[in-house]
N, C-alpha and C positions, 0 to 999 in steps of 0.2 A: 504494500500500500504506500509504503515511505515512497519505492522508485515509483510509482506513476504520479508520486505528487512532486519528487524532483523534477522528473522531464517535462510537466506540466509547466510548472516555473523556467524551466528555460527554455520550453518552444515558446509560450507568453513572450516574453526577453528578449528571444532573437527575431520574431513579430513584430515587436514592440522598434526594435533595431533598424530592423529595416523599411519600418513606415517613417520614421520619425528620417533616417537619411533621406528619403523618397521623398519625403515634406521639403527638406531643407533645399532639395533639388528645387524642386516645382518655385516653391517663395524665393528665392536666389535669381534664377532666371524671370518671375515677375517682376522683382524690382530692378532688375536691368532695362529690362524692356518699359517699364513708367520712367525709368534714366533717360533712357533713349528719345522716348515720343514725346518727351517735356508736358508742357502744359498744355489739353484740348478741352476747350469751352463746350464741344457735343452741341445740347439743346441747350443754350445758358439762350436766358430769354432776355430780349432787348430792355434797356430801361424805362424803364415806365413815364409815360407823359402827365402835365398834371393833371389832368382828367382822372386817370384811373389812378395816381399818387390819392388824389381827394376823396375818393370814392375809396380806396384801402382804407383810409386815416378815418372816415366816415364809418365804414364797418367796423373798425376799433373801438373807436369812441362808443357806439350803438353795446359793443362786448360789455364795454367798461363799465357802461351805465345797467346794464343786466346784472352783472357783478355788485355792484352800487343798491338795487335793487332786493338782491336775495342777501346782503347784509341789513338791508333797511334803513338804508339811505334816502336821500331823495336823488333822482337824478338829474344830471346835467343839460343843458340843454347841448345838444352836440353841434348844431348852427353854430353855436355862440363859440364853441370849441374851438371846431376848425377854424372857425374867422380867426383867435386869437393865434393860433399854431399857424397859418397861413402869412396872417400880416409881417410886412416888412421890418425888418431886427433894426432899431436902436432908433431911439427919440432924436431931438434936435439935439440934446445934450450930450448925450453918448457921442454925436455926430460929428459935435465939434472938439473933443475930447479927443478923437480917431484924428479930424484934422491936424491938431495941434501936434500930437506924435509927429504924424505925416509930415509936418513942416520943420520939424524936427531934425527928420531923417534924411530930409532935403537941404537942409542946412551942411549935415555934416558932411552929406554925399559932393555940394559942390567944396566944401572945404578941403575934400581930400581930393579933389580934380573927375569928379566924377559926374554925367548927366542928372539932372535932378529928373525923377519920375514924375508922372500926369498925380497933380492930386487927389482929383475925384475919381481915377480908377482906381486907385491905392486904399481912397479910403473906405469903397464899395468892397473894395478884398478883404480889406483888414475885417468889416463888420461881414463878412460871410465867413471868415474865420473861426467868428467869434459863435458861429450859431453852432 
């Protein structure tokens, strides 16, 4: 009884041996081959316009406020949502706060012989940055 329960353990073992090399094969030449093909997009789907950006964020919101709901909240108005989440980033003051940077940077840039950048493109970057 003892020898069929040793040759048990080592057909198991050398079973066990020869899958596990057989693996290392197969996974070895996979990730050669994802080496080789780099990165493919497949079906990666185009970016979204905002239309259906809106209408995603609008399904959200609709979630959130379900969620909202079965806690026993009140909910949100989701109009009011989006508009806020939509609307353009940073007051007058923000605005001129980005300027003043910006004229800043333009300062030091012609100081060091260098072209001074468009302000108002700079400072439309800086505040999309900032979102």
């Amino acid at each position: 009884m003892q020898d069929a329960l040793v040759t048990l353990v080592v057909v198991v073992v050398a079973v066990g041996v020869v899958v596990a090399i057989y693996t290392l094969l197969i996974s070895g030449r996979s990730l050669r081959e994802i080496g080789d093909r780099g990165l493919e997009t497949g079906d990666a789907a185009a970016p979204a316009g905002p239309d259906e950006r809106d209408e995603e964020v609008a399904q959200m919101l609709g979630a959130r406020n379900r969620r909202r709901e079965l806690r026993g909240e009140a909910p949100l108005d989701p109009g009011a949502e989006l508009a806020a989440l939509s609307r353009e980033v940073g007051n007058d003051g923000l605005r001129e706060e980005v300027r003043a940077v910006v004229d800043a940077r333009n300062r030091r840039r012609v100081r060091a012989g260098l072209e001074p950048l468009d302000v108002e493109t700079q400072i439309d970057r800086e505040l999309r940055e900032l979102t």
